[in-house]
C-alpha positions as CSV (number, residue, x, y, z in Angstrom):
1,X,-23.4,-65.6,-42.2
2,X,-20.1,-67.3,-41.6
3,X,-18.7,-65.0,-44.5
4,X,-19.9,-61.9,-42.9
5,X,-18.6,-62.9,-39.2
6,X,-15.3,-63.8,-41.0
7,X,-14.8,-59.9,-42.6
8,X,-16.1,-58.3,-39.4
9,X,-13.8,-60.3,-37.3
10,X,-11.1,-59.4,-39.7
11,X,-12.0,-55.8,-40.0
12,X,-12.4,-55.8,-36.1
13,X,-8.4,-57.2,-35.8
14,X,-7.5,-54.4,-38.5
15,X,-9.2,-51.6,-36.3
16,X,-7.1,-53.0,-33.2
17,X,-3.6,-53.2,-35.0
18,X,-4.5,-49.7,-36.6
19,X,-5.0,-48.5,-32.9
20,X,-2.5,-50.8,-31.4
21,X,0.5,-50.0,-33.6
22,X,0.9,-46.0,-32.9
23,X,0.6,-47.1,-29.2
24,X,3.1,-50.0,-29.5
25,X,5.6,-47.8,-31.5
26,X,5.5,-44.8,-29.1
27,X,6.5,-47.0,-26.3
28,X,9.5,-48.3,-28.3
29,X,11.5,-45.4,-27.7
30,X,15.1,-45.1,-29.2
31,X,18.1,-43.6,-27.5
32,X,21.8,-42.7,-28.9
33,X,24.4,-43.5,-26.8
34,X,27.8,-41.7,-28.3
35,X,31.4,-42.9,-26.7
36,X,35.0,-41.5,-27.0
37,X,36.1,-44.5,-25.9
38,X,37.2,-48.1,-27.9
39,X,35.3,-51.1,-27.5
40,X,37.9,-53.1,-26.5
41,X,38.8,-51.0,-23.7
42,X,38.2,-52.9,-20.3
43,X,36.3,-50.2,-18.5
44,X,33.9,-49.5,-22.2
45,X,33.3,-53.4,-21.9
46,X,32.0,-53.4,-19.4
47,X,29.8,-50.0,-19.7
48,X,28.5,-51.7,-22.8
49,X,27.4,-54.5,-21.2
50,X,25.3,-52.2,-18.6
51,X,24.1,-50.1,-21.0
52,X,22.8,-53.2,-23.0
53,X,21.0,-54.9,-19.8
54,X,19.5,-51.4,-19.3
55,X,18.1,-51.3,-23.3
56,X,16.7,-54.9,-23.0
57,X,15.0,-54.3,-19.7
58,X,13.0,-51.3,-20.2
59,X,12.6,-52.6,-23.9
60,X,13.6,-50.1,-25.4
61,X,16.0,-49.5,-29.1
62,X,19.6,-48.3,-28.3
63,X,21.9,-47.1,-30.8
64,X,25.7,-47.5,-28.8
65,X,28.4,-46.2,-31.0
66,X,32.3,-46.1,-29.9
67,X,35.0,-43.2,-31.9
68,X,38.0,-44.6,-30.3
69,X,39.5,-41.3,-29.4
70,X,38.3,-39.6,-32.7
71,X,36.2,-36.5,-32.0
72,X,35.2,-35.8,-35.3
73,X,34.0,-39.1,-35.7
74,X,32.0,-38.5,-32.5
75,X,30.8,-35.2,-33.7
76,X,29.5,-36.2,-36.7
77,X,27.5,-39.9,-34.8
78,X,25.9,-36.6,-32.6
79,X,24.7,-34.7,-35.4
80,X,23.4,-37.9,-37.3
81,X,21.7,-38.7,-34.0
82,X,20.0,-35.0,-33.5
83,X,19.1,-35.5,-37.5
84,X,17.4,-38.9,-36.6
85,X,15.1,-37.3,-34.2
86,X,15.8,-39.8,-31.4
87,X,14.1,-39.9,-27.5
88,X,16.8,-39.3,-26.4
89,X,20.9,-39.1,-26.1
90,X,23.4,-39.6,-24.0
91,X,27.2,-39.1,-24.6
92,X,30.8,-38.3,-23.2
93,X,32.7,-35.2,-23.0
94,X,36.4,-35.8,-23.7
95,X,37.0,-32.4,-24.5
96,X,35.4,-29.0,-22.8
97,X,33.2,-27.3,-24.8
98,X,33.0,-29.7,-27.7
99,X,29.5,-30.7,-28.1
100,X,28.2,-26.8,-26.8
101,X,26.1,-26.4,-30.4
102,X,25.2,-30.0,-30.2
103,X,23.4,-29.7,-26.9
104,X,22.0,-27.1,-28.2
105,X,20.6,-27.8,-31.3
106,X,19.4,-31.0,-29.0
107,X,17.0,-29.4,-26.7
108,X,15.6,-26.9,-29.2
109,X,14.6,-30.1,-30.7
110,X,12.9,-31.1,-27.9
111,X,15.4,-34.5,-27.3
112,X,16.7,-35.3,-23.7
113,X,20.3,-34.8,-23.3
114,X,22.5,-36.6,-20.8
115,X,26.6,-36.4,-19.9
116,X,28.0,-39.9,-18.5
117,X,31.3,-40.8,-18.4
118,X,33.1,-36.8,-18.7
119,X,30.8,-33.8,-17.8
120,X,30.7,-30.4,-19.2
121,X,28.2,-28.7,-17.2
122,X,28.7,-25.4,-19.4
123,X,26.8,-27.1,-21.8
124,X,22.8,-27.1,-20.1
125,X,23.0,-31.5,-19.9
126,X,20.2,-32.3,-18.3
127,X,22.0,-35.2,-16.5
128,X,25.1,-36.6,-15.9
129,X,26.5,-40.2,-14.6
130,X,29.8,-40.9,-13.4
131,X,32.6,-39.5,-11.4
132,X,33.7,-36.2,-10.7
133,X,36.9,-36.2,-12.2
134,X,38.9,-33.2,-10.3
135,X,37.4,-34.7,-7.2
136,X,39.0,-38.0,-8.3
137,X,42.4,-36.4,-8.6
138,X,41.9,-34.6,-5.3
139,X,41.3,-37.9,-3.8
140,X,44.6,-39.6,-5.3
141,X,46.6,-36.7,-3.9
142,X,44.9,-36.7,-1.0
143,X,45.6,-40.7,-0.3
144,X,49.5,-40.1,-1.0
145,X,49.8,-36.8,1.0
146,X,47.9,-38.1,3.9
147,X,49.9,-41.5,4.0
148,X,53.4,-39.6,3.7
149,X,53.8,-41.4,0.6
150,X,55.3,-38.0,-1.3
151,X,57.0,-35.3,0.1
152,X,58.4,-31.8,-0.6
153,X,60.0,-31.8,-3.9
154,X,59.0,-34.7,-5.5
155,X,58.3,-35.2,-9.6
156,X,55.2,-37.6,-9.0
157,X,54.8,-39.6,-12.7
158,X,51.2,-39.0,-13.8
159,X,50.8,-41.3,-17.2
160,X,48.0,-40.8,-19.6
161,X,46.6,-41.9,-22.7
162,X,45.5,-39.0,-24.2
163,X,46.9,-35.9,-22.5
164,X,44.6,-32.6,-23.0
165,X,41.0,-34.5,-23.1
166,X,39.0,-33.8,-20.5
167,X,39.7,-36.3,-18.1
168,X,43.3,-35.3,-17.9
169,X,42.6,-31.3,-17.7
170,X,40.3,-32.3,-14.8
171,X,42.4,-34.9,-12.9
172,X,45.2,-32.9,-13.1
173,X,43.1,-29.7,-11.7
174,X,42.0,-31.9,-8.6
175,X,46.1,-33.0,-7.9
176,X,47.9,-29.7,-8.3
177,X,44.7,-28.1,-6.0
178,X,46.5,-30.6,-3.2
179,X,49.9,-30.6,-4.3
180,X,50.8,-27.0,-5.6
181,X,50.6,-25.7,-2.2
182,X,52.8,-28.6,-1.0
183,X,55.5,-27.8,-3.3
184,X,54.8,-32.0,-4.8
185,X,55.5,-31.4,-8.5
186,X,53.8,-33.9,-11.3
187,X,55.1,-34.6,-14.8
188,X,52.0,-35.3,-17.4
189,X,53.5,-37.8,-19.4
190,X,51.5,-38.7,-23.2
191,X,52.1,-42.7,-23.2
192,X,49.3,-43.4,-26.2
193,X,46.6,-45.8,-26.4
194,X,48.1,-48.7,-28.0
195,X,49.3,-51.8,-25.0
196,X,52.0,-52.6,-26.3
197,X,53.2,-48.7,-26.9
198,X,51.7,-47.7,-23.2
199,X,54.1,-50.4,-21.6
200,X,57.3,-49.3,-23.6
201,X,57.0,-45.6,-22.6
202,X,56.0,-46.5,-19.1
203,X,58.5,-48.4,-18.6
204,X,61.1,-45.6,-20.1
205,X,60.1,-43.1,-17.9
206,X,60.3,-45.3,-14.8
207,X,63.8,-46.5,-15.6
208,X,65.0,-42.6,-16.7
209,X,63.1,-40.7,-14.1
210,X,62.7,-43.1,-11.0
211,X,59.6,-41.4,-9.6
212,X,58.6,-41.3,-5.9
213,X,55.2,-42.0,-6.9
214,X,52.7,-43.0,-9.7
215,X,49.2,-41.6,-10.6
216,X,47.7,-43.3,-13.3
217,X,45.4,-40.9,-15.1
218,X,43.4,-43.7,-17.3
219,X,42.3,-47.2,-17.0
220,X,45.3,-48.7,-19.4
221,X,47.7,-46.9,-17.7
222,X,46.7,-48.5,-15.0
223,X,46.0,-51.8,-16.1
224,X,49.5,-51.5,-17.3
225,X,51.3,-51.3,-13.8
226,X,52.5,-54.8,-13.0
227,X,54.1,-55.2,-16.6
228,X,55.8,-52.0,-16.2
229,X,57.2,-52.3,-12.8
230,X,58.8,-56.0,-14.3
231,X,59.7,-54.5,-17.0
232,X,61.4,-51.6,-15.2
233,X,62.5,-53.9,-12.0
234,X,60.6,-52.4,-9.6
235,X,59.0,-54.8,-6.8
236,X,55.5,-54.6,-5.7
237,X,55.1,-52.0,-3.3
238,X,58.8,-50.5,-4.1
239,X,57.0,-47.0,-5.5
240,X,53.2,-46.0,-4.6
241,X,50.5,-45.8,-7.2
242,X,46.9,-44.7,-7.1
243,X,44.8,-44.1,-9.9
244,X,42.1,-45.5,-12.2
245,X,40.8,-49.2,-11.5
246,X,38.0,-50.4,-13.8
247,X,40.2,-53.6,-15.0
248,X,40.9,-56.9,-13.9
249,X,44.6,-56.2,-14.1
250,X,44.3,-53.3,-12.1
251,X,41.8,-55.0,-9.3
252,X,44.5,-58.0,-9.2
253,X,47.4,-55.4,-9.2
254,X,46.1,-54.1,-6.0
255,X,46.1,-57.6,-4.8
256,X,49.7,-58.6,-5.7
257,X,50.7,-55.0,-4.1
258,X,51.8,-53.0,-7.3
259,X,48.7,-50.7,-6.7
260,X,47.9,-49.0,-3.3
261,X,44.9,-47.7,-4.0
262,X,42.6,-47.7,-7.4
263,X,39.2,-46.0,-8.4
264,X,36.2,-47.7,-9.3
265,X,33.4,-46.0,-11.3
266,X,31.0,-48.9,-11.5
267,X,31.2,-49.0,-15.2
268,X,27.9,-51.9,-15.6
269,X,25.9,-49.4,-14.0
270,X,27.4,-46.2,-15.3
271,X,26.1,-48.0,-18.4
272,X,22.7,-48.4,-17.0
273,X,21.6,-45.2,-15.2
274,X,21.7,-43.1,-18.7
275,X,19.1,-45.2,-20.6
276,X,17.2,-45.3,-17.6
277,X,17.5,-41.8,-16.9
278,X,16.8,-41.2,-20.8
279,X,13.5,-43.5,-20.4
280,X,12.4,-41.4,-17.7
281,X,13.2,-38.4,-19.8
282,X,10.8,-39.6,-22.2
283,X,8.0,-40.3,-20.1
284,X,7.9,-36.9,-19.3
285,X,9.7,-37.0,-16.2
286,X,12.2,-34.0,-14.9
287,X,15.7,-35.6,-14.6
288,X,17.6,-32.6,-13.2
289,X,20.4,-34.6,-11.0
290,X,23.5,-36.1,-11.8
291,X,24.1,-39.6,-10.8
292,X,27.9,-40.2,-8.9
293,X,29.5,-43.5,-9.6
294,X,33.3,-43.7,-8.0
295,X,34.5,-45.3,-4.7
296,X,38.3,-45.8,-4.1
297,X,39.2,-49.6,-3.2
298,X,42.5,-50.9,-1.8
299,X,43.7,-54.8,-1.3
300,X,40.9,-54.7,1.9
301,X,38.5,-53.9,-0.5
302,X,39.4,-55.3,-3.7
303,X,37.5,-58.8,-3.5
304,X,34.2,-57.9,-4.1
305,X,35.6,-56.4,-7.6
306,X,38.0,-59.8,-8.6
307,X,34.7,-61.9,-8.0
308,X,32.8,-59.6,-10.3
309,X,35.3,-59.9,-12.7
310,X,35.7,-63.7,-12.5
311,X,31.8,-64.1,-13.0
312,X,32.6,-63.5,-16.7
């Protein structure tokens, strides 16, 4: 009798795990999450660290892979991703028009696709999470213009790390729609992604060109202000600056004065919201809205941000 309670209790707790196990697996969904960026970059860190908070909370399997700037790379981590048959993915856009067939291919497979980071609405995303990038540059032109920090005439210096991607096309769009009818030039200057290699050809422009005004165009551009204007022998405050600010050398640039005023895209939670939107996604839920993470902080602002960043 003890035998036969034995095998039924055993072949009772192999009828629940056979039961169980399809149930258990379908709620461990699995997401891609596809970056341009390098993950050493302050403002991916810290999107990493979101997006990871996000994966353990809602217990679900996140795949987070980083090109550093190479597309192909990126294109092929999107098509492995589609082959893998995944709940869902969410990726950047640094160039327009570069994952058109991906999307594609994506929903006729039946797998959730969401923008973060760089849009391309051309594409049929379902979703997208972060700032709206012309609007961005509208608002940098806008701060310098309405301060009567440029004028008529002026060259403003507009460093970025990789000129032609997407967040430079639509930064750029949002500035000349304020200054072209101003008669405010801007000079679109390629300064790399390599620190060392961004502060040298900072620096080089500043001491040829002597702008009126600075509009950095990326995150380490930005971060590299203070060094440059040493290096250059500019004082804090000497020539305006707006731009990106999603680094602690930004944040305590603003501070010391070297930065007026710098942009903040909330990058822990611009790391969050697309698995979350993803996990909604695949639950069945619609997910037709985009998500807008970007407020512009100045040195009355700017603590709340440095005691963020000293937290870590």
């Amino acid at each position: 009798m003890l035998k036969f309670g034995l095998k039924l209790a055993v072949a009772a707790a192999l009828l629940a795990m056979a039961i169980t196990a399809p149930q258990a697996q379908e709620q461990q969904k699995t997401f891609y999450l596809l970056s341009h960026g390098g993950p050493s970059d302050a403002f991916w860190i810290d999107w990493n660290a979101g997006a990871t908070k996000a994966c353990d909370q809602l217990k679900v399997t996140c795949k987070i892979s980083f090109s550093g700037g190479d597309m192909a790379a990126q294109k092929e981590a999107f098509n492995s991703a589609i082959a893998a048959k995944p709940d869902g993915i969410a990726t950047t856009s640094a160039q327009p028009g570069l994952w058109t067939e991906e999307v594609k291919a994506a929903k006729a497979a039946g797998i959730p696709i969401i923008f973060y980071n760089t849009d391309d609405v051309a594409t049929g995303r379902q979703a997208y999470v972060g700032a709206d990038l012309k609007e961005a540059g509208v608002t940098w032109a806008k701060y310098l213009v309405d301060k009567k920090l440029v004028k008529q005439g002026d060259k403003v210096f507009l460093p970025v790390e990789v000129p032609g991607a997407s967040y430079q096309q639509l930064e750029t769009a949002g500035i000349a729609s304020v200054f072209d009818p101003l008669g405010i030039k801007y000079d679109v200057v390629d300064c790399g992604t390599d620190p060392a290699g961004i502060i040298a050809k900072m620096t080089d422009y500043m001491i040829a060109n002597k702008p009126p005004a600075i509009i950095a165009l990326g995150d380490s551009v930005a971060a590299s202000v203070k060094r440059v204007f040493e290096g250059a022998g500019v004082s804090a405050g000497q020539i305006p600056v707006v731009g990106w600010g999603n680094s602690r050398e930004t944040a305590e640039a603003v501070k010391a004065g070297y930065v007026n005023a710098a942009a903040w895209q909330y990058p822990s939670a611009q790391g969050f919201m697309p698995v979350a939107l993803l996990n909604l996604a695949a639950s069945g839920q619609p997910i037709g809205y985009d998500v807008h993470t970007f407020s512009l902080y100045d040195a009355s602002s700017v603590e709340p941000i440095l005691k963020l960043y000293a937290g870590k």
